[in-house]
C-alpha positions as a Markdown table, in Angstrom:
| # | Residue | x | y | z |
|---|---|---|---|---|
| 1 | Unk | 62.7 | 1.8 | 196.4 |
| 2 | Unk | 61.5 | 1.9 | 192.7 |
| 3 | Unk | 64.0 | 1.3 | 189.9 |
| 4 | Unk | 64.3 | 4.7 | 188.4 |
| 5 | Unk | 64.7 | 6.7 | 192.2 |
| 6 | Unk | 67.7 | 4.0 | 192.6 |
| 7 | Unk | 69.4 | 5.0 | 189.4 |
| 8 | Unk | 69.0 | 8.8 | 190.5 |
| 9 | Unk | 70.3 | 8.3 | 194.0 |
| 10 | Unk | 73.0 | 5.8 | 192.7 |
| 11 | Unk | 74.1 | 9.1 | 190.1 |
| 12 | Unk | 74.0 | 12.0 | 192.5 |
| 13 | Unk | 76.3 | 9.9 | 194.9 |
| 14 | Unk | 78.5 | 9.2 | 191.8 |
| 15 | Unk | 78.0 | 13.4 | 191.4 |
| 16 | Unk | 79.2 | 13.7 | 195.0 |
| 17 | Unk | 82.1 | 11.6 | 194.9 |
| 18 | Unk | 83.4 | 13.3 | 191.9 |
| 19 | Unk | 83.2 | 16.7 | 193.4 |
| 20 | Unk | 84.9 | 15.1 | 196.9 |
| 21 | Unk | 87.2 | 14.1 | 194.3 |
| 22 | Unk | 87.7 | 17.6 | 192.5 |
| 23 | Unk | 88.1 | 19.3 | 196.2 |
| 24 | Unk | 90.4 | 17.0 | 197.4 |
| 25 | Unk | 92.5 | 17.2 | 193.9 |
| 26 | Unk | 92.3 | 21.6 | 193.1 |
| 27 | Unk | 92.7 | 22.5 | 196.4 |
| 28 | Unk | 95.9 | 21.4 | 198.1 |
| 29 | Unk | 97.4 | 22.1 | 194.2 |
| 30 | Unk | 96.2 | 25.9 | 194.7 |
| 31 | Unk | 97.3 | 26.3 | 197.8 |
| 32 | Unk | 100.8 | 24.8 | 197.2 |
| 33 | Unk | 101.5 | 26.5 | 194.1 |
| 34 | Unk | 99.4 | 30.1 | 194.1 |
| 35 | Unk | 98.6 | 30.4 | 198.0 |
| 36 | Unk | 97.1 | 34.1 | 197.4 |
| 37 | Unk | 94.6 | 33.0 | 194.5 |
| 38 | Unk | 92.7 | 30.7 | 197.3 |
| 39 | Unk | 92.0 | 33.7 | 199.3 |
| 40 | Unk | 89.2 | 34.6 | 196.4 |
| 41 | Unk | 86.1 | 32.2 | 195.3 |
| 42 | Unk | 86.0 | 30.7 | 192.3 |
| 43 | Unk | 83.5 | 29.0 | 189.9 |
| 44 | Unk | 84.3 | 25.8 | 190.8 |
| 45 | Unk | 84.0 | 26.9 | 194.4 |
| 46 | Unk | 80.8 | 27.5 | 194.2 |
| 47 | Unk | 79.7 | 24.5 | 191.9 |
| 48 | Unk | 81.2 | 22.4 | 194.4 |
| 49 | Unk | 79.4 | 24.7 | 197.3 |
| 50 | Unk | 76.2 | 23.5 | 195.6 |
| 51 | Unk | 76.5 | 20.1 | 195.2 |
| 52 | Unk | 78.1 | 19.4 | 198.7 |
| 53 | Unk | 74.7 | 21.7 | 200.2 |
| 54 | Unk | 72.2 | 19.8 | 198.0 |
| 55 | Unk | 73.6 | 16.6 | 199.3 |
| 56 | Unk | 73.3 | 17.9 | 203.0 |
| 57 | Unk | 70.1 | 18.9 | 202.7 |
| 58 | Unk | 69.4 | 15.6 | 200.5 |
| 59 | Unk | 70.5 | 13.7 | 203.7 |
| 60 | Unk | 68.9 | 16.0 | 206.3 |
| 61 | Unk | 65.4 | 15.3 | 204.7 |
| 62 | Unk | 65.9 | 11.4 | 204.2 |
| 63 | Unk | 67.1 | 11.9 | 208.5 |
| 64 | Unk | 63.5 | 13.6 | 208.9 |
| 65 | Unk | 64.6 | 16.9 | 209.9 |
| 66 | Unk | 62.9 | 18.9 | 206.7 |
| 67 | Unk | 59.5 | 17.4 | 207.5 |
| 68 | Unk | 59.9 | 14.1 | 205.4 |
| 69 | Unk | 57.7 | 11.4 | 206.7 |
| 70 | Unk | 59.0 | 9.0 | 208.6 |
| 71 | Unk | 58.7 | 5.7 | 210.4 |
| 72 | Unk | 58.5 | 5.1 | 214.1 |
| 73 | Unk | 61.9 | 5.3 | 215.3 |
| 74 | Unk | 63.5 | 7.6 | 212.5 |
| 75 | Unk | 64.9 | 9.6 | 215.3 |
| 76 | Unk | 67.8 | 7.6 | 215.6 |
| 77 | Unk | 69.2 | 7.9 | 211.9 |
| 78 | Unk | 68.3 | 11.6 | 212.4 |
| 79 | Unk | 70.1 | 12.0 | 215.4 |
| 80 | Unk | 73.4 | 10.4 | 214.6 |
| 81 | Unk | 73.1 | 12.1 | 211.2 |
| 82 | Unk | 72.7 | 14.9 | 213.2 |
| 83 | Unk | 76.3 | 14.1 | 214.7 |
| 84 | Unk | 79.7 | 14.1 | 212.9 |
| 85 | Unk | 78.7 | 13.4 | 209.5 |
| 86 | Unk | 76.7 | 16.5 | 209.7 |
| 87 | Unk | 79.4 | 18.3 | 211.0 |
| 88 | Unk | 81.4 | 16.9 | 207.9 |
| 89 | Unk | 78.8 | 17.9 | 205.4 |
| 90 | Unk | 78.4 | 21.1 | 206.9 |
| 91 | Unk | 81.7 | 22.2 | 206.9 |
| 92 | Unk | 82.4 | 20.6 | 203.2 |
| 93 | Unk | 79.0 | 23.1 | 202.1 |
| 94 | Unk | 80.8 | 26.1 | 203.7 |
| 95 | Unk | 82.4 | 28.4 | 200.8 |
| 96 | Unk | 85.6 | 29.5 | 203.1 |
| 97 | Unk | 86.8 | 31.0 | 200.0 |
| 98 | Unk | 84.6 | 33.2 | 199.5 |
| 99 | Unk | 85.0 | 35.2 | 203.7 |
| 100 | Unk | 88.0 | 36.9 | 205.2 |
| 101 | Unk | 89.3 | 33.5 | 206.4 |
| 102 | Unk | 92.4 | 31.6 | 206.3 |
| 103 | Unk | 92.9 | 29.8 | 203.3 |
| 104 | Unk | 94.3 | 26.7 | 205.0 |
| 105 | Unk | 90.5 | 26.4 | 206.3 |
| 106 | Unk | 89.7 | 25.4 | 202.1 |
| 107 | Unk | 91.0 | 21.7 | 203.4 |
| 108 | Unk | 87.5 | 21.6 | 205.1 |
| 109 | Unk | 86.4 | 20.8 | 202.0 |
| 110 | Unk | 88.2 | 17.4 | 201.9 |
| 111 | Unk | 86.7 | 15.8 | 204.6 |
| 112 | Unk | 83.8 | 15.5 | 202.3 |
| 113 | Unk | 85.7 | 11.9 | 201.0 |
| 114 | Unk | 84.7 | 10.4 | 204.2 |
| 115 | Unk | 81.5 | 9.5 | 202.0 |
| 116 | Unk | 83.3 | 8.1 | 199.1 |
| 117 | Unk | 85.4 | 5.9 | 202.5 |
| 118 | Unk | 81.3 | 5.3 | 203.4 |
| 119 | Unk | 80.8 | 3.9 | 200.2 |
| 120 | Unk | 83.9 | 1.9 | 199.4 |
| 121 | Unk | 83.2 | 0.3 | 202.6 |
| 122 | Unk | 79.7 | -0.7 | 201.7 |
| 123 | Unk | 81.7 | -2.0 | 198.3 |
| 124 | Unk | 83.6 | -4.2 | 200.1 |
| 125 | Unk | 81.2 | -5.4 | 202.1 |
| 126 | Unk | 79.5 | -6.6 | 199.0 |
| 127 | Unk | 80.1 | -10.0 | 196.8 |
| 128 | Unk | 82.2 | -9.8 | 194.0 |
| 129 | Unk | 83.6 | -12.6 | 191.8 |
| 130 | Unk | 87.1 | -11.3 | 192.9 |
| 131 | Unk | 86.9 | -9.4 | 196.0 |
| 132 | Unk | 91.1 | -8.6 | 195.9 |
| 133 | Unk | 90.8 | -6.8 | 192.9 |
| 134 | Unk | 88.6 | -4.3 | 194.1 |
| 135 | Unk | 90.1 | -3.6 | 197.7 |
| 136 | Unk | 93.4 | -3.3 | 195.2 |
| 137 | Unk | 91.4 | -1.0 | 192.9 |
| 138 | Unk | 90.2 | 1.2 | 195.8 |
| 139 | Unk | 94.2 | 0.8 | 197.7 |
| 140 | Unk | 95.6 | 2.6 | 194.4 |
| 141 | Unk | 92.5 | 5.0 | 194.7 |
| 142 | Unk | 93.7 | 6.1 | 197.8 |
| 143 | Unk | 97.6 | 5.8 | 196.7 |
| 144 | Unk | 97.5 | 8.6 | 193.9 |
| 145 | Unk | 95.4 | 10.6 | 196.3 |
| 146 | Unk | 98.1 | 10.4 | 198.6 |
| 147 | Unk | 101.0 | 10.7 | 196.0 |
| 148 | Unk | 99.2 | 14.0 | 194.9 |
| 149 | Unk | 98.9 | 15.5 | 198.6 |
| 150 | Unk | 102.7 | 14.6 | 199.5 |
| 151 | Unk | 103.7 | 16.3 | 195.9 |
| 152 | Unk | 101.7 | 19.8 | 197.1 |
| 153 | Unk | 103.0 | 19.1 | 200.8 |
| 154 | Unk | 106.7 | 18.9 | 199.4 |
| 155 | Unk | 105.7 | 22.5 | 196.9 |
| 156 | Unk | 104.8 | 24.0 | 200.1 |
| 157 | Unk | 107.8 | 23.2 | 202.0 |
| 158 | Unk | 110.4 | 23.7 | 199.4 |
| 159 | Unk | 108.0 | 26.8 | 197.5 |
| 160 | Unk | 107.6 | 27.2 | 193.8 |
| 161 | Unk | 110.9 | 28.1 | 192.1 |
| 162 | Unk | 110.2 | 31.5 | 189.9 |
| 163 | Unk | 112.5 | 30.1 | 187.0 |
| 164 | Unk | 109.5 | 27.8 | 185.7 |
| 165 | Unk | 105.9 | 27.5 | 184.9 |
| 166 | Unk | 103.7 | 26.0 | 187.7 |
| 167 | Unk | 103.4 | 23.1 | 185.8 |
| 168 | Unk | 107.0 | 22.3 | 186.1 |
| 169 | Unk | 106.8 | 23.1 | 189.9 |
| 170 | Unk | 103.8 | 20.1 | 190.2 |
| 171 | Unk | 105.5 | 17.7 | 187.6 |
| 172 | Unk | 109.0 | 17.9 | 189.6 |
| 173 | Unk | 107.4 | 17.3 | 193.3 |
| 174 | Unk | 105.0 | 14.4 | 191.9 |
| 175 | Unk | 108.3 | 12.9 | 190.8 |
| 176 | Unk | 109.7 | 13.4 | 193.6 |
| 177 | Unk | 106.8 | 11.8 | 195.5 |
| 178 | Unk | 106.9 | 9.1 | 192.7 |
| 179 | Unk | 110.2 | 8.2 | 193.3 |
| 180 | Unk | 110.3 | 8.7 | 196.9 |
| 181 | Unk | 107.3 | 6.2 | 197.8 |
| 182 | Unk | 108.6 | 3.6 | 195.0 |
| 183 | Unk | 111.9 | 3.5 | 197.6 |
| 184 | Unk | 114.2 | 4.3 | 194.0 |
| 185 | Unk | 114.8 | 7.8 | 194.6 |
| 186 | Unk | 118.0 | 9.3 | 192.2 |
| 187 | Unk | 118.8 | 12.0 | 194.5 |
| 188 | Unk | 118.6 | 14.6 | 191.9 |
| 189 | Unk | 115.7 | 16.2 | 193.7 |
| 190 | Unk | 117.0 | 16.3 | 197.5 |
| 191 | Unk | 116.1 | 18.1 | 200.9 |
| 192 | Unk | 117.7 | 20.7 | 201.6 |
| 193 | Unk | 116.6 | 21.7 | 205.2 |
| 194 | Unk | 116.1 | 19.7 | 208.6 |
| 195 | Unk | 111.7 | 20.3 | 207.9 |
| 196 | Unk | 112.0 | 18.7 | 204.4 |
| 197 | Unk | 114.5 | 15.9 | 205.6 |
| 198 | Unk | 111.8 | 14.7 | 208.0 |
| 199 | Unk | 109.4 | 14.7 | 205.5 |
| 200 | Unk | 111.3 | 13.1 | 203.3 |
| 201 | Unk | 111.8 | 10.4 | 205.8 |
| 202 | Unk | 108.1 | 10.1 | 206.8 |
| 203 | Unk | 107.6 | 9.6 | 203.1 |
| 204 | Unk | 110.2 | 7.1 | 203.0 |
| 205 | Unk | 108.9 | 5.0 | 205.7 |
| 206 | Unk | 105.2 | 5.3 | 204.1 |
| 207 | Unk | 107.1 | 4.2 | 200.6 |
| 208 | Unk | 108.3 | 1.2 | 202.5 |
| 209 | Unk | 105.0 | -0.3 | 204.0 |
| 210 | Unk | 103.1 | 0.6 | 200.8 |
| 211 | Unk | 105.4 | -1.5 | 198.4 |
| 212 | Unk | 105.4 | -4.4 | 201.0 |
| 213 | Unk | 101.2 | -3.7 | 201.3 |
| 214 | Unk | 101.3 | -3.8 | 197.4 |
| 215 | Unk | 103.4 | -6.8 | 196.6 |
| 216 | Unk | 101.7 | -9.3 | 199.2 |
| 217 | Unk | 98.3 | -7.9 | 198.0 |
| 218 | Unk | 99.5 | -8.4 | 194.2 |
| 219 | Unk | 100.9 | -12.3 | 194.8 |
| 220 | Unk | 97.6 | -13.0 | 197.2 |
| 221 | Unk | 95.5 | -11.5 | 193.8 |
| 222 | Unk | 97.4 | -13.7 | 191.3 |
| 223 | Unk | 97.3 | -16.9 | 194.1 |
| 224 | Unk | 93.6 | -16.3 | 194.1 |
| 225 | Unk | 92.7 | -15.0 | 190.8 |
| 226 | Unk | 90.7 | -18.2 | 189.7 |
| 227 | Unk | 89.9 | -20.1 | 193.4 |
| 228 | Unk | 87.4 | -22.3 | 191.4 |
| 229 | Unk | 90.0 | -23.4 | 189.8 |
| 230 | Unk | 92.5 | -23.9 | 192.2 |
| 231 | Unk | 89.8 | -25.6 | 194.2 |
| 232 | Unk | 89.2 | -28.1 | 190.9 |
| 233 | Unk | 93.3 | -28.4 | 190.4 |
| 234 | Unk | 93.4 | -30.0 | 193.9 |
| 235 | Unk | 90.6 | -32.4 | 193.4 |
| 236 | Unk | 92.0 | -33.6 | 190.4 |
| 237 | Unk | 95.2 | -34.2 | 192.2 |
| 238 | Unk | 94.0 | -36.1 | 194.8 |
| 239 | Unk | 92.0 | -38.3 | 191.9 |
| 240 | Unk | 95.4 | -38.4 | 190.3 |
| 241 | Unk | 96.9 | -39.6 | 192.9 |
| 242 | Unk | 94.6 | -41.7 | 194.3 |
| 243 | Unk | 94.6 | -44.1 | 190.6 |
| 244 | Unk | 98.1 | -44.1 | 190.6 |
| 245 | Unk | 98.3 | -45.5 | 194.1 |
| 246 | Unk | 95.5 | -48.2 | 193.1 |
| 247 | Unk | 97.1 | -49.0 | 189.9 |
| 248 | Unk | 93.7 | -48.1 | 188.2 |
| 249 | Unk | 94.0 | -49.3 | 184.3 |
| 250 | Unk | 95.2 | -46.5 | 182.0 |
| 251 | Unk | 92.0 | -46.4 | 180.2 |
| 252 | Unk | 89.8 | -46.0 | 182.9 |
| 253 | Unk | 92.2 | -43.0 | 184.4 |
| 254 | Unk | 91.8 | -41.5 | 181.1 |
| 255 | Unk | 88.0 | -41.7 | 181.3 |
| 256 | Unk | 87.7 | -40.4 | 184.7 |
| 257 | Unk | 90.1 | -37.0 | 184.1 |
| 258 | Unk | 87.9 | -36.6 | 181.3 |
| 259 | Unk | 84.4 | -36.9 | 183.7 |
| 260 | Unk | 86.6 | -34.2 | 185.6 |
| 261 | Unk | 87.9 | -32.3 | 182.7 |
| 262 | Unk | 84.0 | -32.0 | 181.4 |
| 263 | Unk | 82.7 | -31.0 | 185.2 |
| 264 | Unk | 85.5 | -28.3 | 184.6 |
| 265 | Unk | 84.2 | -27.1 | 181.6 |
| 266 | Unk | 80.8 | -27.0 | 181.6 |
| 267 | Unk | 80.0 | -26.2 | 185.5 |
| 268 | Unk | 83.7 | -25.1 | 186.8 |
| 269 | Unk | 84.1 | -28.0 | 188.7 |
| 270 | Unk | 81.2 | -27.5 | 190.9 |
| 271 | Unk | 78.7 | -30.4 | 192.3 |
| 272 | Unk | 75.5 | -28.4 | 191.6 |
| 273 | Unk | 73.7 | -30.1 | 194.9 |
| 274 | Unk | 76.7 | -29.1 | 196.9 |
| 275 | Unk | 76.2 | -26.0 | 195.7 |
| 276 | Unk | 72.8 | -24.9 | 196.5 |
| 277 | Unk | 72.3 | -27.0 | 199.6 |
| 278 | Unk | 73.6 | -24.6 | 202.0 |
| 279 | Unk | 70.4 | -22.3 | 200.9 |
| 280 | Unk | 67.9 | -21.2 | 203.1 |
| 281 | Unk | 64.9 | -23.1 | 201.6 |
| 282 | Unk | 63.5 | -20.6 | 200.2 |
| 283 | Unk | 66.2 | -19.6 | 198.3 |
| 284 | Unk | 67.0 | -23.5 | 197.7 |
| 285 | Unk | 63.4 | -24.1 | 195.7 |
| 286 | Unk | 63.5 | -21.0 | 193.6 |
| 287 | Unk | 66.8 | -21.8 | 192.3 |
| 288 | Unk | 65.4 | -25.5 | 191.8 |
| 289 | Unk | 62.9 | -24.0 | 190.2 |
| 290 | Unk | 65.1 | -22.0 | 187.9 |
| 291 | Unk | 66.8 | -25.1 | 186.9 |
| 292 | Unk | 63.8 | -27.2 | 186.5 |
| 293 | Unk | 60.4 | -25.3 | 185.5 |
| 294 | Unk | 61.0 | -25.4 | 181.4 |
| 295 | Unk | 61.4 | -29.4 | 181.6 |
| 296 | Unk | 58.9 | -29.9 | 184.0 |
| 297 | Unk | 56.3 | -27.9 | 182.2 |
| 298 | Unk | 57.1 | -30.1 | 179.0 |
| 299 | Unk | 56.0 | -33.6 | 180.7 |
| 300 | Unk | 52.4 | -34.4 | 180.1 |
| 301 | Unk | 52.5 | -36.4 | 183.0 |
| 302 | Unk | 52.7 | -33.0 | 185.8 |
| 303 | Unk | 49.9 | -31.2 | 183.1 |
| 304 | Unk | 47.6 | -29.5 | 185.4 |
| 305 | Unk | 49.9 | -29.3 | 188.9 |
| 306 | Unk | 49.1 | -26.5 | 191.1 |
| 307 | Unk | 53.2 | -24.0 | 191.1 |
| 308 | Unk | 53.4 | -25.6 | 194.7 |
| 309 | Unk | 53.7 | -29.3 | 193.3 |
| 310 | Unk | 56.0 | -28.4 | 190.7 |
| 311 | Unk | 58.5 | -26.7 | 193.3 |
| 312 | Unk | 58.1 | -29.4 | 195.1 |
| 313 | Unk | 58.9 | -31.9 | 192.2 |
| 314 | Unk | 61.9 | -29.8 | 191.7 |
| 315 | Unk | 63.6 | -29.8 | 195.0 |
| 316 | Unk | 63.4 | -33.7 | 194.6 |
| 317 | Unk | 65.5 | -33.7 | 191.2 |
| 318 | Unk | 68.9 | -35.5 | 191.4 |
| 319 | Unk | 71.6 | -34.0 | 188.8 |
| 320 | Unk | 73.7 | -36.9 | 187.0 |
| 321 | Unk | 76.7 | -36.7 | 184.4 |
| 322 | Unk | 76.8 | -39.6 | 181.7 |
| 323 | Unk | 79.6 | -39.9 | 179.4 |
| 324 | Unk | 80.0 | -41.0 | 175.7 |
| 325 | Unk | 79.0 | -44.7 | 175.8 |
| 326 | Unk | 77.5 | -45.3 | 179.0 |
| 327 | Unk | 74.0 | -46.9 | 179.5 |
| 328 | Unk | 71.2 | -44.6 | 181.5 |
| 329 | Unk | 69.5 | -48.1 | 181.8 |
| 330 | Unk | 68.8 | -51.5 | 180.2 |
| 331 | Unk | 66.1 | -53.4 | 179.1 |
| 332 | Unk | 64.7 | -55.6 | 181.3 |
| 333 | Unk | 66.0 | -53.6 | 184.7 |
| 334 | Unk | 63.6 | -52.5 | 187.3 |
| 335 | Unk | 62.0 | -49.0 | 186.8 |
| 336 | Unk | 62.5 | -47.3 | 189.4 |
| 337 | Unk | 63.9 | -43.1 | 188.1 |
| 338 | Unk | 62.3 | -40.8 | 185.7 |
| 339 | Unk | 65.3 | -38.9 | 183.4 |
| 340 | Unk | 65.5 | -35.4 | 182.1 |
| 341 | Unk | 67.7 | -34.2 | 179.7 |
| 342 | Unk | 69.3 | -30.8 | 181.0 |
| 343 | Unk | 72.4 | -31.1 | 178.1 |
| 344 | Unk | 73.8 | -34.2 | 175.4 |
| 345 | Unk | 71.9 | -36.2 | 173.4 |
| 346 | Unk | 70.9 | -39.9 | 174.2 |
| 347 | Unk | 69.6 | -42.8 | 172.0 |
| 348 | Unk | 66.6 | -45.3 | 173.0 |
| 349 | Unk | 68.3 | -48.6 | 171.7 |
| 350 | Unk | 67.1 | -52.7 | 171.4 |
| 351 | Unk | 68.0 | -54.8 | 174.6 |
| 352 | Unk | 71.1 | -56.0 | 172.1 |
| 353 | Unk | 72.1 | -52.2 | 171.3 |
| 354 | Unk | 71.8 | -52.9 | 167.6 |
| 355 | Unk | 68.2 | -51.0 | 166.5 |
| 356 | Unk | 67.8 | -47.1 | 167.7 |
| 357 | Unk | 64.3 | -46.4 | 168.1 |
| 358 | Unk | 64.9 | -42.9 | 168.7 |
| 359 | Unk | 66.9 | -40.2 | 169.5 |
| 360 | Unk | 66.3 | -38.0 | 172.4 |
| 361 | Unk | 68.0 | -34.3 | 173.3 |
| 362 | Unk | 68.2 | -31.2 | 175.6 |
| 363 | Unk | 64.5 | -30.6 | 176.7 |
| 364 | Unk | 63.6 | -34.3 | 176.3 |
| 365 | Unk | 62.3 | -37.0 | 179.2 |
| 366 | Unk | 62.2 | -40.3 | 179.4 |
| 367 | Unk | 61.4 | -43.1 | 182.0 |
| 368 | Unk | 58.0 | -41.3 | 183.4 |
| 369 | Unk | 56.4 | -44.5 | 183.5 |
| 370 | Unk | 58.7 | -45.8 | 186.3 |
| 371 | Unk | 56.3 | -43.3 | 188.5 |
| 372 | Unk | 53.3 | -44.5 | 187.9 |
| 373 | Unk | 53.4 | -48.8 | 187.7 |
| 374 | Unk | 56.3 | -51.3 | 189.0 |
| 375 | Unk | 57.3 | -52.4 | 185.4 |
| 376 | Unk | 61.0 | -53.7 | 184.1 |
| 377 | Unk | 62.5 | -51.1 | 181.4 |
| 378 | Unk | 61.6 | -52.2 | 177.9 |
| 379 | Unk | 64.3 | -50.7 | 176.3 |
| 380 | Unk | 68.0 | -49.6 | 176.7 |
| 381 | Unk | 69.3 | -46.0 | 176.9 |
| 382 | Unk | 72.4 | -45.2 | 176.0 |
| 383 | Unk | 74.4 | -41.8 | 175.7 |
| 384 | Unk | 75.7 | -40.4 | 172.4 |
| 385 | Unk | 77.9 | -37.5 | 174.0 |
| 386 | Unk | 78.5 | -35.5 | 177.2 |
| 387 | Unk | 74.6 | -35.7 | 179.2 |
| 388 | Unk | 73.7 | -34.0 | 181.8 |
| 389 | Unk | 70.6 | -35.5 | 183.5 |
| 390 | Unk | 68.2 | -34.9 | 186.3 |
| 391 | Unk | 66.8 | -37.2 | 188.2 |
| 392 | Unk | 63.1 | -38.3 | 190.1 |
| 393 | Unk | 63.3 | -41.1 | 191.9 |
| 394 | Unk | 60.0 | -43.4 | 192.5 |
| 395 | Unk | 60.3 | -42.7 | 196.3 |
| 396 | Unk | 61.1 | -39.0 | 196.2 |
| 397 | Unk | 57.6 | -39.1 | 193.7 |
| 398 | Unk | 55.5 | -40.6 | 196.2 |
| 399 | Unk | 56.9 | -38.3 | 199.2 |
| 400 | Unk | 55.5 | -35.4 | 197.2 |
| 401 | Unk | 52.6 | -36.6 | 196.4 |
| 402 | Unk | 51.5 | -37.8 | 200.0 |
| 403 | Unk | 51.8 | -33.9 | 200.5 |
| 404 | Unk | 49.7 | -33.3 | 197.6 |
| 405 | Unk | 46.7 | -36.0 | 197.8 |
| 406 | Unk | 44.4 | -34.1 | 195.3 |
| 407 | Unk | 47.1 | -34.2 | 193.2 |
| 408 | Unk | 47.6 | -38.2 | 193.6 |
| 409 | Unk | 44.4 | -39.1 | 192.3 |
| 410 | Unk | 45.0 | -37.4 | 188.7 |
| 411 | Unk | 48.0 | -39.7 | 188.5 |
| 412 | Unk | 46.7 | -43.1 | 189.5 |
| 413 | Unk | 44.4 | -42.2 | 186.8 |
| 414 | Unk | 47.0 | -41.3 | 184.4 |
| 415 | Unk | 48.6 | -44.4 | 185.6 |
| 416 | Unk | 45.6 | -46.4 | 184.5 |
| 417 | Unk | 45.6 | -45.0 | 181.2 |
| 418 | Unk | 49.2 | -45.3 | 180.4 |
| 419 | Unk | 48.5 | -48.9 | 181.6 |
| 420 | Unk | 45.8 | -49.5 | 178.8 |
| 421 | Unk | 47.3 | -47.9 | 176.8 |
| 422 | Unk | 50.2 | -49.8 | 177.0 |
| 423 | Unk | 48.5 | -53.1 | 177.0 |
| 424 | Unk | 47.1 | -52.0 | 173.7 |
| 425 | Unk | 50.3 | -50.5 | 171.7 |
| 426 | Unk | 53.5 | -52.0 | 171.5 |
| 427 | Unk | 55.5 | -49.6 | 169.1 |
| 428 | Unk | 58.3 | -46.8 | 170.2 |
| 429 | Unk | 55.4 | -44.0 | 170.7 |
| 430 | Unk | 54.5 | -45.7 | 174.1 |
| 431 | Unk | 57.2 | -47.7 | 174.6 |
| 432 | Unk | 59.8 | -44.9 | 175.4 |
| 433 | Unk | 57.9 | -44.2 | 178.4 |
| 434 | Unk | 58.9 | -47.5 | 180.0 |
């Protein structure tokens, strides 16, 4: 469905839902307070008679009843359209007002918030950050609906008292519904005959399951408002505890709450490979892909790989945290990862740690040559603060590329160049690809 025709259908259901919403708030008032005024159509009537027929045609032509083309096998939509939510829209469309009928028959009108009870459920079908606050959102939806129908049930009952304006009538049976739902009723508004005593006790009795409904849903939201970080709280615990029990030494506690403390903060606690490896993988590579292409595209080393090597690159790539201090690698150990920076800064340091030969950041790469020839580092890295890495291993290299021969022989001949090259300069320029 193009953009624009999803915006328009996405607003004349919001138009629907408000006039469901109108109906189901103007009608019950009317009848409850001026009974004899409903027996005559108004202009809101018949705005409201429009929108609710536009949307049944709108629906009977999308159903392929009005000569819409269709797909093989639109019958069936058609035919249970056809059913009771035509009925529904039907009798919603009908302008009762406007006949010889009895008012009462207006209330039609209200079954037309069975498509706003279409669309909430479609809502909450959905995935939201916090899905409690919206099945909360749409329970108080429904609550001052209902508080508004049992305040013009209670007018009906009891009647409108002639001493004040209608206004007062509504205001003193919506406290009254208030007050009677909350379960803290004064007893300054009280029934009076054995009808309004029953409903008073059904309202009662509704009062009491919707403060229990609202306080377990309420402690359930505030238990759950943050499970990412309820879920990090526990880990952390179990870390806690576990150093405690091993007698780990007070420095190295501190430094692994603050590894934790870091996850927290900078990816809420979550192992990013954990994370996405319950993908389909399809899903799996475009994310990878996401995460990867911009430092993949910057290594002269992939220049020239078809989009199908580079997802496949980045589906291999490890992510690693370094803190303040720690060494990626040392001189003089076997080469066997290449290293992008994803965050942090690291500095390319003498085998003694005393000379910085350079200073690498986010966007940055290091170790490429470890791909290409079997050659110990020539030089230490070592991390300045917080670093978040990615990671291609030699053997996760060469899987890919057995998939990709073409694709091999460009880099055994890169290889061979970085190898002269090498043999032939000695400074940082080609030395911090060790």
């Amino acid at each position: 469905m193009p953009k624009n025709a999803e915006s328009l259908q996405r607003a004349w259901d919001l138009l629907v839902a408000a006039g469901a919403v109108v109906a189901a708030i103007d009608i019950p008032a009317r009848l409850a307070l001026d009974y004899r005024a409903t027996a005559r159509a108004t202009p809101l009537d018949w705005a409201l008679t429009i929108i609710f027929l536009a949307d049944m045609l709108r629906h009977l032509h999308r159903a392929g009843w009005m000569g819409a083309r269709s797909l093989p096998g639109t019958w069936k939509p058609a035919r249970r359209y056809a059913g009771w939510w035509f009925v529904i829209d039907l009798s919603a469309a009908i302008p009762v007002a406007a006949f010889s009928a009895p008012p009462l028959l207006q209330l039609l009108r209200l079954l037309k918030l069975g498509r706003i009870a279409e669309r909430m459920w479609h809502w909450r079908r959905a995935e939201f950050q916090n899905p409690n606050i919206i099945r909360l959102a749409f329970f108080f939806f429904w609550l001052a609906l209902s508080t508004h129908w049992i305040a013009c049930g209670w007018l009906a009952l009891r009647g409108a008292s002639a001493d004040v304006d209608q206004t007062t009538n509504y205001l003193r049976a919506l406290y009254w519904s208030i007050t009677t739902l909350a379960t803290v009723g004064y007893g300054d508004i009280t029934p009076s005959t054995n009808v309004e005593m029953l409903y008073a006790m059904l309202v009662m009795i509704l009062g009491v399951g919707v403060y229990g409904y609202v306080i377990g849903n309420v402690a359930a939201l505030l238990a759950n408002m943050d499970p990412a970080r309820v879920r990090h709280r526990e880990l952390v615990d179990r870390v806690t505890a576990f150093m405690r029990y091993r007698r780990i030494p007070a420095g190295l506690q501190r430094r692994i709450l603050d590894y934790y403390e870091y996850l927290w903060e900078k990816r809420l606690g979550y192992d990013e490979s954990a994370a996405i490896s319950g993908l389909p993988p399809a899903l799996r590579t475009e994310v990878s892909l996401f995460l990867n292409r911009d430092i993949l595209q910057k290594v002269p080393l992939f220049g020239g790989a078809s989009d199908d090597f580079i997802k496949a690159i980045a589906l291999e790539m490890r992510p690693m945290i370094f803190m303040p201090g720690d060494y990626v690698m040392r001189a003089g150990d076997p080469g066997e990862e290449m290293y992008f920076i994803s965050r942090g800064t690291v500095e390319v340091v003498s085998a003694e740690g005393d000379v910085v030969y350079a200073t690498l950041t986010t966007g940055d790469f290091f170790g490429e040559i470890a791909l290409l020839l079997r050659q110990p580092r020539t030089a230490s890295v070592r991390v300045v603060d917080y670093c978040d890495l990615y990671v291609l291993s030699v053997a996760a290299f060469n899987r890919v590329l057995t998939r990709y021969p073409g694709f091999a022989v460009h880099i055994r001949a890169v290889a061979k160049q970085r190898q002269e090259a090498n043999e032939k300069h000695q400074g940082w320029n080609e030395r911090r690809q060790f």
